[in-house]
C-alpha positions as CSV (number, residue, x, y, z in Angstrom):
1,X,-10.9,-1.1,-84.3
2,X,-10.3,-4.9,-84.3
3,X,-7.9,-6.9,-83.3
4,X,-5.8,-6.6,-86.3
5,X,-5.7,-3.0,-87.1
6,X,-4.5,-2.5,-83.5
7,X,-1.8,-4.7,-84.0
8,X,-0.6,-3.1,-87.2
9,X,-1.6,0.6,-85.8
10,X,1.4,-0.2,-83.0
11,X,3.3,-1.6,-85.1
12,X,3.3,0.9,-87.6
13,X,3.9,3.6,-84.8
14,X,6.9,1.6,-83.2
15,X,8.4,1.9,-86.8
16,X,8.3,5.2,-86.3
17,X,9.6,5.6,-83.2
18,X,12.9,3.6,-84.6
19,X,12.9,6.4,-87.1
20,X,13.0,9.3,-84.5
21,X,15.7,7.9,-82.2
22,X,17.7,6.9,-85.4
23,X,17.3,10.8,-87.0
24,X,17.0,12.3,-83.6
25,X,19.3,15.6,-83.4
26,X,17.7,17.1,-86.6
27,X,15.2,19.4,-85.5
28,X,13.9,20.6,-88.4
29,X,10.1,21.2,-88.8
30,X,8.3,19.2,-91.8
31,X,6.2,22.6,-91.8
32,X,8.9,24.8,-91.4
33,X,9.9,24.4,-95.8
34,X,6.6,26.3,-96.6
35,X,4.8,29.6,-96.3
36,X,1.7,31.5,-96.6
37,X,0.6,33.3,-99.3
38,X,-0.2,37.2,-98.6
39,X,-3.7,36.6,-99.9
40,X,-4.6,33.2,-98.6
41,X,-3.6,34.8,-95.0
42,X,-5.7,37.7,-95.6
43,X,-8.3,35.4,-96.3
44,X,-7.7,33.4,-93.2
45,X,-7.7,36.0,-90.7
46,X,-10.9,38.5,-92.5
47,X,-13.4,37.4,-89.7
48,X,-11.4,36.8,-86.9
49,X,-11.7,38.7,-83.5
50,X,-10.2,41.8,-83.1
51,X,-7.5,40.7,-80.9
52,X,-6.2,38.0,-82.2
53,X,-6.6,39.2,-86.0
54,X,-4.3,42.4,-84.8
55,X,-1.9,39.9,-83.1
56,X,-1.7,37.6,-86.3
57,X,-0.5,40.7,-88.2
58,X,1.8,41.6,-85.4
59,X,3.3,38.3,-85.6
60,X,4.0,38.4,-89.4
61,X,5.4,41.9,-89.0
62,X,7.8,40.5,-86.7
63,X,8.5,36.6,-88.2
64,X,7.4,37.3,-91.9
65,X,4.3,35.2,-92.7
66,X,3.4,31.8,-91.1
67,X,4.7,28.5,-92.6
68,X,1.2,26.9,-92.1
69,X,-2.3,28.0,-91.8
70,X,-5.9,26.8,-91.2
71,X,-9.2,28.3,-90.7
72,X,-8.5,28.8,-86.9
73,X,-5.3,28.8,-86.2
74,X,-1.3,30.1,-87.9
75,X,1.8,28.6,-87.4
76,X,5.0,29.8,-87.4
77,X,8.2,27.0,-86.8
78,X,11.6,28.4,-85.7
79,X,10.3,31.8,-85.1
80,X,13.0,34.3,-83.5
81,X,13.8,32.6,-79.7
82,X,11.0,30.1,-79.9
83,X,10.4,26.7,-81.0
84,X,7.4,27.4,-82.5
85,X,4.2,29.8,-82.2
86,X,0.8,29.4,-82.9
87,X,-2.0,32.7,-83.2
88,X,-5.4,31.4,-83.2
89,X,-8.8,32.7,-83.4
90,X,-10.2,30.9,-80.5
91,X,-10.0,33.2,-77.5
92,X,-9.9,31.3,-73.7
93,X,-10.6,33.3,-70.7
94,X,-7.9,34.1,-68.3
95,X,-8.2,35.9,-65.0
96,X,-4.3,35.9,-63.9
97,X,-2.3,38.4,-63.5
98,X,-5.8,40.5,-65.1
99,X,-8.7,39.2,-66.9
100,X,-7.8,39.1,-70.6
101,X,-8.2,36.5,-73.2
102,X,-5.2,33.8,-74.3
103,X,-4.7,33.2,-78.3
104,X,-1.0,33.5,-78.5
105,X,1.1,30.4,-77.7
106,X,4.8,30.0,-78.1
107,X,7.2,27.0,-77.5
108,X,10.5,26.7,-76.2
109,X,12.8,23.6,-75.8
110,X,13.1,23.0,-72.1
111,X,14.2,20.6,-69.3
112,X,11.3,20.3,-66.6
113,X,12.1,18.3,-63.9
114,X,9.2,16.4,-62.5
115,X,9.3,17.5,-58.9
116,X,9.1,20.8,-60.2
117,X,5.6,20.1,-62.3
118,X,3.3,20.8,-59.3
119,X,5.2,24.4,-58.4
120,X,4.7,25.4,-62.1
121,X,0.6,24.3,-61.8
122,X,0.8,26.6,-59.2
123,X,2.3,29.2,-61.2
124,X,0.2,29.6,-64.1
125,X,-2.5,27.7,-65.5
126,X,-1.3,28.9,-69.1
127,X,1.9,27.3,-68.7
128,X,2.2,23.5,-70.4
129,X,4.6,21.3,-70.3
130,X,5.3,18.6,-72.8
131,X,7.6,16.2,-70.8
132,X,8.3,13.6,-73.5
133,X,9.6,16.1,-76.2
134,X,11.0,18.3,-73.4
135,X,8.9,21.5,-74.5
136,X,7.0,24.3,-72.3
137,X,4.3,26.6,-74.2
138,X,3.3,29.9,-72.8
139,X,0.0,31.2,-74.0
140,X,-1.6,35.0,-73.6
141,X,-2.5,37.8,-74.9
142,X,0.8,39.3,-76.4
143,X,4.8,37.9,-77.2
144,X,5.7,39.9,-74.2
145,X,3.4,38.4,-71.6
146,X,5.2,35.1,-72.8
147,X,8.3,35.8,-72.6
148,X,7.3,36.9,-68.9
149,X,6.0,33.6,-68.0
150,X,9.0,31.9,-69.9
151,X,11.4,34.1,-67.8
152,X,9.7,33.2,-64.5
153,X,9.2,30.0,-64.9
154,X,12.9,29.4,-65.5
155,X,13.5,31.2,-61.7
156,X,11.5,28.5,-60.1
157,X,12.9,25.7,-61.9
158,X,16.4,27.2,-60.4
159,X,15.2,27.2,-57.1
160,X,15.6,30.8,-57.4
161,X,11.6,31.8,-56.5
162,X,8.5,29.8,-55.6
163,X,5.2,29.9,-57.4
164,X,3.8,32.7,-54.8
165,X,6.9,34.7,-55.5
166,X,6.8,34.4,-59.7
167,X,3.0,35.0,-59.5
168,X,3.1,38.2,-57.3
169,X,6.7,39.3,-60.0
170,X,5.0,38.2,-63.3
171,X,2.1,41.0,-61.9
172,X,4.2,43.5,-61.0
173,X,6.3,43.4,-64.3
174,X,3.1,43.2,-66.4
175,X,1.9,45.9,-64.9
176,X,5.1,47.9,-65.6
177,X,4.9,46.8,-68.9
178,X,1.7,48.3,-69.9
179,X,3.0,51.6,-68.7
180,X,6.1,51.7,-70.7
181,X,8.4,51.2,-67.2
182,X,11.1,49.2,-66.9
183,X,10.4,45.2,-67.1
184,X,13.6,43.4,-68.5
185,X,11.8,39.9,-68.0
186,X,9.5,40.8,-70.8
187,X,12.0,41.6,-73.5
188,X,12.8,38.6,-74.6
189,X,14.3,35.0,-73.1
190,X,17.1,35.5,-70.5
191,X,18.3,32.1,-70.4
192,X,19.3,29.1,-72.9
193,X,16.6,28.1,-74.6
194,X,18.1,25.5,-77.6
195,X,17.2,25.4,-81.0
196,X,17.7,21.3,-81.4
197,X,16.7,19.8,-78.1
198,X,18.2,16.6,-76.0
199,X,15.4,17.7,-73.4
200,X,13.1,15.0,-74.5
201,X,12.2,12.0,-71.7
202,X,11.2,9.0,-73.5
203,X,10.6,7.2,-70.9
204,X,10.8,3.2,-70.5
205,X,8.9,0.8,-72.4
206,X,6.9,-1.5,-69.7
207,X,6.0,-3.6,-73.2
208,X,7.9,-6.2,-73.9
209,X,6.4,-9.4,-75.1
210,X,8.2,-10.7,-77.8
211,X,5.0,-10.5,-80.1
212,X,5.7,-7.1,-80.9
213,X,9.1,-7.4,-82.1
214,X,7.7,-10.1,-84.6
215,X,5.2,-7.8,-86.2
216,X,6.7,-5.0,-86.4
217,X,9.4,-7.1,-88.9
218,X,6.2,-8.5,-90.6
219,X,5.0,-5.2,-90.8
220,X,8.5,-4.0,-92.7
221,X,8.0,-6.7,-94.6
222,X,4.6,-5.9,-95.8
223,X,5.6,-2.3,-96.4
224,X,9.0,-3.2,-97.8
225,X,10.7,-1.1,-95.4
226,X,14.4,-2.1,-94.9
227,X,16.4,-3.6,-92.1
228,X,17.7,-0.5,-89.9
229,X,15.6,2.0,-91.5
């Protein structure tokens, strides 16, 4: 990329970012508006794995069918407690709390604070956090499993447990699970988990040289975007 198409690239993206922070507080999915045909998902999901082919019809059972779709992977926005949740075909290997494969993730909105990001590495490799839209995804085998590692993950952040303790419960209620006992941290979310999020860090801009400013407004020229748009 040369010199130019950099410039314009970050200007282009700052432009952007004005846009956000001026429409922040609607959290509405650009996906979320469409759906997938009956047939096209059929389609999708013929020659996937077992698993996650079984899971994908779970999910649509459960949330109605997917607003988006591709070869690998479906996409539901807003679906039930979470953020967003995403079935694909690829399978990755997972050996905690039992070997089993991951193709189920779900997103909630959620508040990490940074001393706590080493305890929840700790806790499960599964577990990411997205610090600068303020989001956590869960990924396993099943909604339950999630809502699990949601669940747990919330008692460390409240000082409640550490990662030994969560790791040693998340087995235990897992295990009760699969039995049909008791496991109330796998029935769903147990704390506030909000729809439209303030959770987001943006962080600080270490940029500042004037140049910027300039082309981004040569760049609203160019592209005959407005003042304050």
């Amino acid at each position: 990329m040369d010199p130019k198409d950099r410039v314009e690239t970050v200007a282009k993206t700052k432009i952007g970012a004005q846009r956000e922070k001026a429409s922040s507080g609607d959290e509405s999915a650009p996906g979320a508006a469409f759906g997938v045909p009956e047939a096209d998902l059929d389609a999708v999901i013929e020659r996937w794995p077992s698993a996650p082919k079984k899971m994908a019809q779970d999910m649509v059972k459960q949330y109605g069918p997917p607003n988006e779709a591709t070869p690998t992977l479906l996409i539901w926005h807003d679906s039930g407690p979470w953020k967003r949740t995403i079935v694909t075909s690829d399978e990755t290997a997972h050996d905690f709390p039992t070997p089993h494969t991951d193709f189920i993730s779900q997103t909630i909105n959620y508040d990490v604070p940074v001393e706590k990001l080493p305890e929840l590495a700790r806790y499960d490799g599964s577990l990411i956090v997205y610090r600068t839209a303020g989001q956590v995804t869960f990924s396993c085998d099943n909604e339950a499993a999630n809502f699990l590692a949601a669940n747990l993950m919330h008692e460390i952040v409240e000082g409640r447990m550490t990662a030994e303790d969560a790791r040693k419960e998340l087995g235990e209620q897992q295990a009760a699970w699969l039995l049909n006992r008791e496991a109330p941290y796998t029935e769903g979310i147990k704390f506030p988990a909000p729809r439209e999020s303030d959770t987001g860090y943006r962080d600080e801009p270490v940029m500042k040289a004037p140049t910027v400013k300039q082309t981004v407004e040569k760049i609203k020229d160019k592209l005959g975007i407005a003042e304050g748009s």
